[in-house]
ZAMARGU-4260 file (C-alpha; in steps of 0.2 Angstrom, whole numbers, plus 5000, padded with zeros to 4 digits):
<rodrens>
0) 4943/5165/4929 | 4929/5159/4920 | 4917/5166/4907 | 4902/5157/4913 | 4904/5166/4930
5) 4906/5182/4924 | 4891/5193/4926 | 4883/5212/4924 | 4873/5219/4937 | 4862/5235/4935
10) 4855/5243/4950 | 4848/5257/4956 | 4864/5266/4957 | 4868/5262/4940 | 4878/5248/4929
15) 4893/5236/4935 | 4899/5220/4937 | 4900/5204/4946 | 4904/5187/4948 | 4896/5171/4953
20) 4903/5163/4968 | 4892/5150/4970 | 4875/5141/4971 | 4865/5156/4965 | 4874/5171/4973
25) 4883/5185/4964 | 4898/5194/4972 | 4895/5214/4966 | 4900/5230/4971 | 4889/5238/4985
30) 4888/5256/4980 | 4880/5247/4964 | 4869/5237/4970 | 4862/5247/4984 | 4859/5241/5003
35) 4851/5225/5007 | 4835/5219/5002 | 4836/5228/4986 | 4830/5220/4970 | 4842/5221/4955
40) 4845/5214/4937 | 4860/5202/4933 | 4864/5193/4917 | 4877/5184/4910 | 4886/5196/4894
45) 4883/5190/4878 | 4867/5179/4888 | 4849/5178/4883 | 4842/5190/4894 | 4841/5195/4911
50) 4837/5188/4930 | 4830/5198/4943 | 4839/5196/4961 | 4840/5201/4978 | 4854/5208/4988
55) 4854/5199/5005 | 4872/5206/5011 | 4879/5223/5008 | 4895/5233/5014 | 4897/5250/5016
60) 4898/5259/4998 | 4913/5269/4997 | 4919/5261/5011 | 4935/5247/5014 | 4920/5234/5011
65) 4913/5241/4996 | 4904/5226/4989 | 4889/5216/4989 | 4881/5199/4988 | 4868/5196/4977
70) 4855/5180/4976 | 4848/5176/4959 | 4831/5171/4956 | 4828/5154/4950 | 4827/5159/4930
75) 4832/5150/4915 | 4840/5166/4911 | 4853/5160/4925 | 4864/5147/4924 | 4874/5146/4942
80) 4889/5138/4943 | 4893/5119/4949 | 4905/5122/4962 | 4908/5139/4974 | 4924/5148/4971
85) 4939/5146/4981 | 4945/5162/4991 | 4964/5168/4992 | 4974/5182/4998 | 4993/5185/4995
90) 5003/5179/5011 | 5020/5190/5008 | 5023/5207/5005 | 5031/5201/4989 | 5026/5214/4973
95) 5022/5210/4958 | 5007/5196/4962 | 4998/5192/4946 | 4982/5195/4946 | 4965/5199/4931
100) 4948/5204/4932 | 4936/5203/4921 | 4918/5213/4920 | 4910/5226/4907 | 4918/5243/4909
105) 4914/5259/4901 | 4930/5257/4891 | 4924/5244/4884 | 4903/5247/4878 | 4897/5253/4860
110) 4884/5261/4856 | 4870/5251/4849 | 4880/5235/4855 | 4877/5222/4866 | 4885/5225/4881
115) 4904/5219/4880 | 4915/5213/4892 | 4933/5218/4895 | 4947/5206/4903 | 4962/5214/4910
120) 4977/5211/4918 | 4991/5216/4930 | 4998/5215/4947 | 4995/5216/4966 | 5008/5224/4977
125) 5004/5218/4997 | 5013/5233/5002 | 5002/5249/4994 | 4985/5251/5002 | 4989/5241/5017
130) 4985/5256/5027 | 4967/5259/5022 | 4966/5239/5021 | 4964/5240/4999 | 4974/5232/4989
135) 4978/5243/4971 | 4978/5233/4957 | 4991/5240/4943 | 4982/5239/4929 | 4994/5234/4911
140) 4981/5243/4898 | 4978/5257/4906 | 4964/5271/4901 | 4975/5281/4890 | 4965/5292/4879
145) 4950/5292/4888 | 4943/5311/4887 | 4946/5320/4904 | 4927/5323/4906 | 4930/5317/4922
150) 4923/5300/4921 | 4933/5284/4922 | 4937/5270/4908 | 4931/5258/4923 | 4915/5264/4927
155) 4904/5250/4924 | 4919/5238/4930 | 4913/5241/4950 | 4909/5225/4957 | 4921/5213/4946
160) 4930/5200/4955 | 4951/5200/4956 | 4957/5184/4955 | 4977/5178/4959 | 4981/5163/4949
165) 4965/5151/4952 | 4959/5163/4970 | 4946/5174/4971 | 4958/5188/4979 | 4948/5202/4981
170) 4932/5214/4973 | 4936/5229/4962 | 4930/5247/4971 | 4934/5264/4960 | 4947/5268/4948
175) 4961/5275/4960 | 4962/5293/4959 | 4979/5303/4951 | 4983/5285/4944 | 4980/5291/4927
180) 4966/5276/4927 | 4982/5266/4930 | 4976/5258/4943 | 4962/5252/4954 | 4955/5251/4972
185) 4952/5234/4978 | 4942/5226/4993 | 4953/5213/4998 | 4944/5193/5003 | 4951/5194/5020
190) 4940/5210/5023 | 4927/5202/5018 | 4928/5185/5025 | 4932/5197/5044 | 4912/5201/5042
195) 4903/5186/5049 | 4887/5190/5041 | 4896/5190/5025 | 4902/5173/5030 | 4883/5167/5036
200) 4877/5174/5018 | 4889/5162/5010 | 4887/5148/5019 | 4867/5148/5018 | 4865/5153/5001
205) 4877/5140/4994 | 4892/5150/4994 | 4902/5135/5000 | 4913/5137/5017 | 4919/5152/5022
210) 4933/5159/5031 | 4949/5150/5024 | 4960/5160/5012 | 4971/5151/5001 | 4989/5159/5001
215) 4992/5161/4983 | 5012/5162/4983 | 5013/5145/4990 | 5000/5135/4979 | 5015/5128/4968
220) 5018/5117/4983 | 5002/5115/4990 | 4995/5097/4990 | 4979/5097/4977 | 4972/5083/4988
225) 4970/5092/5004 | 4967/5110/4993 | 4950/5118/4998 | 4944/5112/4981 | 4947/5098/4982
230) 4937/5093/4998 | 4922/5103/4992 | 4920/5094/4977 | 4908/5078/4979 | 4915/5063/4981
235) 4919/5051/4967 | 4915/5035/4977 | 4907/5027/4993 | 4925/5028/5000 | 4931/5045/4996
240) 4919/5050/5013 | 4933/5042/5024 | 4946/5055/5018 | 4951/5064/5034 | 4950/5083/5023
245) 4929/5079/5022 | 4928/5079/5040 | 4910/5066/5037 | 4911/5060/5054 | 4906/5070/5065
250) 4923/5075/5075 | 4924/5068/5094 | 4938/5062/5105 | 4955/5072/5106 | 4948/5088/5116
255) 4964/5089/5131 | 4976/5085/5114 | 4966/5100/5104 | 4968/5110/5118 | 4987/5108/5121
260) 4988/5111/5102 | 4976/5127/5102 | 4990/5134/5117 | 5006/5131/5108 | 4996/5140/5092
265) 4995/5153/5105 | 5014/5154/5110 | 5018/5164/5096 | 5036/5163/5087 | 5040/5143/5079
270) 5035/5129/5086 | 5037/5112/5080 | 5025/5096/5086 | 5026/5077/5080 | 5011/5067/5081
275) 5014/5050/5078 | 5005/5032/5078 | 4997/5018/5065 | 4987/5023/5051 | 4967/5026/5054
280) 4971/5033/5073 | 4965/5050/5067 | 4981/5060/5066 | 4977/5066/5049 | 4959/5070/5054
285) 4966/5079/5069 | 4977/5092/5060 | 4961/5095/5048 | 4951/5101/5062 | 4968/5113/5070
290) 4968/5119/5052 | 4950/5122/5051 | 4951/5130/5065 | 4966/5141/5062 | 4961/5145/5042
295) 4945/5155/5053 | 4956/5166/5064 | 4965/5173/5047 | 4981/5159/5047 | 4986/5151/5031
300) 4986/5132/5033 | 4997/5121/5019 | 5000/5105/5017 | 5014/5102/5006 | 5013/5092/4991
305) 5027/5075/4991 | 5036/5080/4975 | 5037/5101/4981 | 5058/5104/4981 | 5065/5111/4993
310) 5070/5126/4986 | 5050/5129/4982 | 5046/5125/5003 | 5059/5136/5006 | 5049/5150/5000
315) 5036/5149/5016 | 5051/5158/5025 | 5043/5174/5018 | 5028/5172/5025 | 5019/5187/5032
320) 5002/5182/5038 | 5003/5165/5052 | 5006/5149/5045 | 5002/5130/5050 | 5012/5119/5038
325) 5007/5101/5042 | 5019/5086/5033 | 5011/5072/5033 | 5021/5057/5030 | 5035/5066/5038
330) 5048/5053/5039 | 5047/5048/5022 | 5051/5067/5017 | 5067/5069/5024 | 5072/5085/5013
335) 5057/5093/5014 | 5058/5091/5032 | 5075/5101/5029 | 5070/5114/5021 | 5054/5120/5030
340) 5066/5121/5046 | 5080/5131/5036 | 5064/5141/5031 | 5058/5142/5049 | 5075/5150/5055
345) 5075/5162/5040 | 5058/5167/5045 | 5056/5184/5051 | 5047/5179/5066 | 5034/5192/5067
350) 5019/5181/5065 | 5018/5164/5071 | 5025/5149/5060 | 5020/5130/5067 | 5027/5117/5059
355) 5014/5100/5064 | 5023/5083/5059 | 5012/5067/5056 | 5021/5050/5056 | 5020/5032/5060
360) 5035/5031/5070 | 5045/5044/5083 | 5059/5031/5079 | 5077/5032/5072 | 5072/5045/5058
365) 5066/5059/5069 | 5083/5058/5080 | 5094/5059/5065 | 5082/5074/5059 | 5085/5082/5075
370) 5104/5081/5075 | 5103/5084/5055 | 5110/5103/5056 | 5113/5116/5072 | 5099/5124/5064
375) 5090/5108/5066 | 5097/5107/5084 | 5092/5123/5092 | 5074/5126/5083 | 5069/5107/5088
380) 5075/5108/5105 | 5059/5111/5111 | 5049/5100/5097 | 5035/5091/5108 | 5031/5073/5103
385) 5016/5065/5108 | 5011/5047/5102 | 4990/5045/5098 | 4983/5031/5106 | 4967/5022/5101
390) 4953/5035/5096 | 4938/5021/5102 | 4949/5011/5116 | 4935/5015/5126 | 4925/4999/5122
395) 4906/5002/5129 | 4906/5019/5117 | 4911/5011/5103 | 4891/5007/5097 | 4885/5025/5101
400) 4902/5030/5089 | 4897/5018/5074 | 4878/5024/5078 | 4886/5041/5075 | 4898/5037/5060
405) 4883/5029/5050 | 4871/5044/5051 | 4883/5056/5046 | 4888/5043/5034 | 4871/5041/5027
410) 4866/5061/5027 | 4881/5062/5012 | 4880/5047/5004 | 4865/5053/4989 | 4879/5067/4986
415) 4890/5050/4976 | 4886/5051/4959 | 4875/5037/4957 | 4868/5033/4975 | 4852/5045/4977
420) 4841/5031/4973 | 4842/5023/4992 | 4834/5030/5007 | 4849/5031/5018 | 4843/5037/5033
425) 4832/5026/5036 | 4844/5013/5033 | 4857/5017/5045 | 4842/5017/5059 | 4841/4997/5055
430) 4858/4994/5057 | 4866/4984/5071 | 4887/4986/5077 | 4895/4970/5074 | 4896/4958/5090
435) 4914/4958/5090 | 4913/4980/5092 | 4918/4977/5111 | 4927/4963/5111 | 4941/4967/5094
440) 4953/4977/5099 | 4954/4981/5081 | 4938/4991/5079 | 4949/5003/5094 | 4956/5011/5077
445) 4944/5026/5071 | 4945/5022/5053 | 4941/5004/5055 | 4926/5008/5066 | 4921/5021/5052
450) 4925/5010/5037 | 4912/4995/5047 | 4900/5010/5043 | 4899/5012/5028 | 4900/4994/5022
455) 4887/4992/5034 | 4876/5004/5025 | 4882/5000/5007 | 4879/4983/5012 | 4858/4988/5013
460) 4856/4993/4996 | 4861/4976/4989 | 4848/4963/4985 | 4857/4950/5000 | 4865/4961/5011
465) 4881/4953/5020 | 4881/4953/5039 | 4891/4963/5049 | 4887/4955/5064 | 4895/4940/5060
470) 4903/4933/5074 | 4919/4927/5062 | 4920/4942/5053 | 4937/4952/5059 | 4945/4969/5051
475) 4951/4962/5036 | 4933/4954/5030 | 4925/4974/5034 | 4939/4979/5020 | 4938/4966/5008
480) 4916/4970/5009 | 4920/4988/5006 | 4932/4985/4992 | 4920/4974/4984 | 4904/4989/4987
485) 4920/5000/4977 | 4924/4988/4963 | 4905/4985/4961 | 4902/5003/4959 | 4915/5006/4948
490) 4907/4992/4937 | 4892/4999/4939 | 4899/5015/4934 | 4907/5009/4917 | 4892/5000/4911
495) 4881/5018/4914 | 4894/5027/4902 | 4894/5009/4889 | 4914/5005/4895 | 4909/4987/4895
500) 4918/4975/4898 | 4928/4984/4911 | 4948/4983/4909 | 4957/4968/4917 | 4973/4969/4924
505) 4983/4961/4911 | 4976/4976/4902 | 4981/4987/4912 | 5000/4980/4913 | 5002/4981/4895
510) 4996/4999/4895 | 5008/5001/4907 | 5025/4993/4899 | 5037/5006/4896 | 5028/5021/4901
515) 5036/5022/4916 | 5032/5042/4917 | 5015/5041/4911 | 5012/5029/4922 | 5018/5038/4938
520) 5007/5054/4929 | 4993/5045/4933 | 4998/5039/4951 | 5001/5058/4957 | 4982/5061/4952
525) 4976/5046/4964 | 4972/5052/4979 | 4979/5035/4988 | 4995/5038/4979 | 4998/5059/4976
530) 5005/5059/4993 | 5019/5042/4992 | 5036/5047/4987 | 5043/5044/4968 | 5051/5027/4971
535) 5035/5020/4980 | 5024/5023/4966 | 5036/5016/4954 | 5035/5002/4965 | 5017/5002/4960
540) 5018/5004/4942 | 5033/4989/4943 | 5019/4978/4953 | 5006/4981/4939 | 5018/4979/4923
545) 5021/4962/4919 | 5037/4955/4924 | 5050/4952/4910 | 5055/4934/4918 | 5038/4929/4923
550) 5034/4915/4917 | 5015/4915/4918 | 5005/4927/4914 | 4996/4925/4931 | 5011/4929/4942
555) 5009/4944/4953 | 5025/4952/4957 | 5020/4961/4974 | 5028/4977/4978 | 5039/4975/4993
560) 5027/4990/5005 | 5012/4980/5001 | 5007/4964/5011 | 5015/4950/5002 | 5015/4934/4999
565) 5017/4918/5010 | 5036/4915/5005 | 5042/4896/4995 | 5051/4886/5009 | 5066/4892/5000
570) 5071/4904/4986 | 5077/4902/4969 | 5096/4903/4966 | 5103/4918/4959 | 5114/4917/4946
575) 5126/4930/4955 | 5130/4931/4976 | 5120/4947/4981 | 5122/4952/4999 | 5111/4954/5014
580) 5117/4968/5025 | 5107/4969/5040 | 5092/4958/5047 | 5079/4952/5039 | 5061/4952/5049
585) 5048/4939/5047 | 5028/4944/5049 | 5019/4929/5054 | 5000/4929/5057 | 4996/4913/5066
590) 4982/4903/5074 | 4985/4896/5091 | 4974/4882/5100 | 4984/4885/5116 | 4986/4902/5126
595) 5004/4903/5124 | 5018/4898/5109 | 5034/4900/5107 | 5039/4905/5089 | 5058/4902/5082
600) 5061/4907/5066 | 5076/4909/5058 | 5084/4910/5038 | 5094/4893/5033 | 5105/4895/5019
605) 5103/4881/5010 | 5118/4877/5001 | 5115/4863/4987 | 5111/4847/4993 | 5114/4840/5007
610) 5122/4854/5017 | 5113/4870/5026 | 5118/4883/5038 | 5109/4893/5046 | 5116/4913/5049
615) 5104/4920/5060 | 5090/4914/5074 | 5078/4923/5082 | 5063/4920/5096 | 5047/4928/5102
620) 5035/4922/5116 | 5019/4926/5106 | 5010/4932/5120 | 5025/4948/5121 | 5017/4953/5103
625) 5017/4972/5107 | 5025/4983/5098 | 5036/5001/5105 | 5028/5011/5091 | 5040/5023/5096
630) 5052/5016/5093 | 5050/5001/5080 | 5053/5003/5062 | 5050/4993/5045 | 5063/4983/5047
635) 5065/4982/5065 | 5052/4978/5077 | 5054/4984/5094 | 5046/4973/5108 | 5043/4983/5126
640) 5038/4965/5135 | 5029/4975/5146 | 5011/4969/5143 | 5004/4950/5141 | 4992/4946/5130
645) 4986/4928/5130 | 4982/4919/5114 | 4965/4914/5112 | 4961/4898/5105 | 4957/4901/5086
650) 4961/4920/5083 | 4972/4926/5072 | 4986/4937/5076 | 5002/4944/5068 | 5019/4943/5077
655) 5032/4952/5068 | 5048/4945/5075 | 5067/4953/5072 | 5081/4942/5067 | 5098/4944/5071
660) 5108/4954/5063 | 5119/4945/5051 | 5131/4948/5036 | 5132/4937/5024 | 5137/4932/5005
665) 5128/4918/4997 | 5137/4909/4984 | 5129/4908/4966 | 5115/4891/4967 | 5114/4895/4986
670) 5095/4896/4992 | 5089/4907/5008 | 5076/4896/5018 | 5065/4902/5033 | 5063/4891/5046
675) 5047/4894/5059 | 5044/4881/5073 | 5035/4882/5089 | 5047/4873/5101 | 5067/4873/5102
680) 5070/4854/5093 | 5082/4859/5079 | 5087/4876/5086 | 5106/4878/5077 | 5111/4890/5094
685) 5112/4882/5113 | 5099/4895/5119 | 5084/4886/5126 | 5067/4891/5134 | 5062/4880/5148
690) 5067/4888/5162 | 5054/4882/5175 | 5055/4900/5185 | 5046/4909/5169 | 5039/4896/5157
695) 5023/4887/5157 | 5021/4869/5147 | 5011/4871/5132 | 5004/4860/5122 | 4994/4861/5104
700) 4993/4864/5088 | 4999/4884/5080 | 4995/4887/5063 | 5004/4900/5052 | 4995/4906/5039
705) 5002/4909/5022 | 4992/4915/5010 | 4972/4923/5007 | 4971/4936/5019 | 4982/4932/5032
710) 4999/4931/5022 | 5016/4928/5030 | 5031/4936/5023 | 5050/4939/5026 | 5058/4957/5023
715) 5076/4954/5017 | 5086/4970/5014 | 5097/4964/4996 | 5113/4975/4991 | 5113/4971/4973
720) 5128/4966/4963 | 5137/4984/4956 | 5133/4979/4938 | 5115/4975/4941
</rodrens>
């Protein structure tokens, strides 16, 4: 809880407390504060003096809603809080939930004294008052000698907010009676939040969002990122509005997919459902709005967060209330995966538990977790998988959905610290879609298309504002402007607060030599990095530090999940044999000048001069470029050869093409090589592709890119020597 939010309200029904919510409003006790439309006095203990306010909802006093919202007047005597509280409500029948309060009893007042407040603590046990819908508060200082007068220690304290770790849980009512003043009568958040005008009060008054109640016993393992909090607090930069938990955008699309997801909600019992597909295709956006939506009708929605044990997730089988738990990233998170089914089958199965996957792939990984256990077995059996296709494939609605994404865009933007200096409204009316919107097959991608947006309209406050209707500009040059909008910001940023010059990297690495944990500290409070296992950050912290056999400075040790570099025609030796196990897959963006290339590539191991080998070929008719995202994985693209998509002369496009599978040991001094070639001269292997009954002769000239923007690169899967 916090001091500043604690509050004493007098009305005509005599003293008590309260709390500030949010904006101005003041959550007090109703049989306090009298009915609607009553005018009452609150002020902060210990404070300056007092503010006159108005009560614009009420419950029924005495009654399971015994509590009151109050709006302060604008007063100097006031200070209202910067952000509106979030709500909770304990989600087992577990006893013993911790819980305090803090308002100005009785107990606690001294004659010709300033009014005092009193903090108190204790517990919350779900299963006393269920029947009357009050929880009772266990109080651990109780009113002991307090004269039996037949008032209470807690008068005065009607009115105080309950809070449960960081949630506001409930409102205290009375001092419950033959308790010994041991304990209080609570009204809990959830029957408040069931009353849509107190719901309408809060949202219009500044009360923030109502209607999603944070389940208390399971915040330990709750992603921060997706937490309540954390997507009603302003955004820190231009592209914090793309997170999929702000919802910006306007939501659209989806609506036959939200409704098959509304019915299996419906169906009661677990159920488990695997949305898959690339990044920016609006899975994560998707499961925001089910969970929007379910958080209203009473369910508890958590996303876990990627370091939570599975012993912790394992805990959501004593769930009492229905629950959505969305794993994002799933098939990166194997044993977490594990745990929530072996929490799903423990589950007493009385309320609804869904269990919502979100991946890239629907490939090898969700088989094996399938197969993983019997448990596994029979709860997945009827697991429904569905791949997302392209949000915007719909060409000729693309321009009305960029329209769209810019004015919702712009309405937000003046909340960015730093940006309410620039009429954006009117800007994103001047704005015009890029002429490749119909034509890129790119700008399909929901994020993409939202992410032109914004550069667009960040793109208007600069002095020569970049063109988005370039007829060369493709995905990649909309994300290099918008990360040049961020880096400019963030400059502009540090000079404000006098942290000029701004840290280079080289400064950065050094912060970062051997502090491996502090380093990864840091990562798992980035909200591009808090949801990536361990070993991927460290891959991060191991790109930034500098390499102990670099021998420049300047060298950039890329991380192998990030877009590397063009490869050397051959690497350097090792000093020891390592071994490559399985295949390694080349990603070659290219630029033809005919409509149709063959590309061959394959490793040569380059023994010292003049002998080579060469373990493993491969081939891919360009034009077959498609990918099964079903069933394709990092290291092993999947082609259908179901579709044909001509090249056209001077586009870029990225073939990832599977090798073989070879295994081989290198000998120390030997160098691995990547051939690439257009045609079958040189091919090491006695396949050839000229059969006249499915080839065309082509002629021109293919370039493959290697660097800036378009880099080429080889995955190689290395077992490293046992002493390494």
């Amino acid at each position: 809880m916090e001091q500043l939010r604690v509050a004493a309200v007098t009305g005509p029904r005599g003293p008590g407390s309260g709390y500030a919510v949010g904006g101005r409003l003041v959550l007090a006790s109703a049989h306090v504060s009298g009915p609607a439309g009553t005018r009452v006095k609150v002020f902060h203990p210990g404070g300056t003096g007092s503010a006159d306010g108005t009560v614009v909802w009420a419950g029924s006093p005495g009654g399971r809603d015994d509590a009151a919202l109050v709006l302060v007047d604008d007063s100097s005597r006031w200070r209202p809080p910067t952000a509106p509280v979030v709500w909770g409500r304990p989600d087992t029948k577990r006893p013993g939930t911790e819980c305090e309060t803090w308002g100005v009893p009785d107990e606690a007042q001294r004659k010709a004294r300033s009014v005092e407040a009193a903090q108190l603590r204790g517990e919350v046990n779900p299963g006393s008052g269920f029947v009357g819908n009050q929880y009772v508060m266990d109080v651990r200082t109780s009113g002991a000698g307090w004269p039996g007068d037949g008032t209470s220690p807690w008068g005065g304290l009607s009115g105080a907010a309950v809070f449960c770790d960081r949630y506001l849980t409930g409102v205290v009512a009375s001092d419950r009676a033959n308790s010994g003043h041991g304990r209080l009568n609570v009204v809990p958040s959830y029957v408040l939040h069931h009353d849509p005008d107190f719901r309408t009060a809060l949202a219009e008054h500044g009360g923030g969002p109502a209607g999603g109640l944070v389940a208390v016993e399971f915040q330990d393992v709750a992603d921060p990122i997706d937490s309540p909090a954390a997507i009603r607090r302003s955004p820190v930069t231009p592209a914090a509005l793309l997170e999929a938990g702000r919802q910006v955008v306007p939501f659209h699309g989806r609506a036959a997919l939200l409704a098959e997801l509304e019915a299996w909600r419906d169906q009661g019992g677990f159920g488990a459902w695997l949305l898959h597909g690339p990044g920016g295709q609006g899975k994560t956006c998707l499961a925001h709005r089910l969970g929007r939506e379910l958080s209203a009708l009473g369910w508890t929605v958590l996303w876990p967060r990627a370091d939570a044990r599975p012993d912790q997730l394992l805990e959501v089988r004593r769930a009492a209330k229905p629950l959505l738990v969305v794993l994002d990233y799933a098939e990166t998170r194997p044993e977490q995966f594990g745990a929530l089914v072996d929490a799903a089958a423990e589950h007493a199965g009385t309320s609804p538990f869904k269990l919502l996957l979100l991946a890239r792939t629907a490939g090898d990984w969700w088989q094996q977790a399938r197969a993983g256990s019997r448990q596994a077995e029979e709860l997945l059996a009827t697991a429904r998988t569905r791949r997302l296709p392209p949000l915007e494939d719909d060409p000729d609605r693309r321009a009305d959905h960029y329209h769209d994404a810019a004015r919702a865009l712009a309405e937000v933007l003046p909340t960015v610290p730093g940006l309410n200096g620039h009429n954006w409204t009117a800007a994103a009316t001047t704005l015009t879609p890029p002429r490749q919107l119909p034509r890129d097959a790119a700008y399909g991608n929901a994020l993409t298309l939202h992410m032109t947006a914004l550069a667009d309209l960040l793109d208007t406050a600069q002095a020569a504002p970049a063109s988005s209707g370039n007829e060369d500009e493709d995905v990649q040059d909309v994300e290099d402007r918008l990360l040049r909008h961020e880096d400019r910001y963030w400059q502009g940023t540090a000079t404000t607060h006098g942290l000029t010059p701004v840290l280079g990297m080289n400064t950065l690495r050094t912060a970062l030599t051997g502090a491996a944990e502090n380093a990864d500290l840091l990562w798992r409070r980035l909200p591009a990095l808090a949801d990536q296992p361990r070993d991927r950050r460290d891959q991060v912290t191991a790109w930034l530090a500098p390499s102990p056999t670099s021998a420049s400075a300047t060298t950039r040790p890329w991380p192998r999940t990030s877009s590397p570099p063009a490869p050397a025609p051959t690497t350097p030796p090792p000093s020891s044999p390592p071994s490559t196990p399985s295949p390694p897959t080349p990603t070659l963006p290219s630029t033809p000048s005919t409509r149709s290339t063959v590309c061959s590539p394959w490793p040569a191991n380059a023994s010292p001069p003049p002998r080579s080998a060469s373990p493993a070929p491969r081939w891919l008719r360009v034009s077959h470029r498609e990918l099964d995202g079903t069933r394709s994985q990092p290291y092993r693209p999947v082609h259908p050869h179901d579709t044909r998509s001509p090249l056209q002369a001077g586009a870029v496009v990225e073939a990832a093409v599977e090798i073989l599978p070879t295994s081989r040991v290198f000998a120390a001094g030997h160098r691995l090589g990547l051939v690439i070639q257009a045609a079958d001269r040189g091919d090491p292997t006695r396949f050839r592709h000229d059969d006249p009954a499915d080839r065309t002769h082509s002629t021109g000239t293919n370039t493959v890119h290697t660097g800036g923007r378009h880099p080429s690169y080889l995955l190689v899967p290395v077992i490293p020597p046992k002493d390494s």
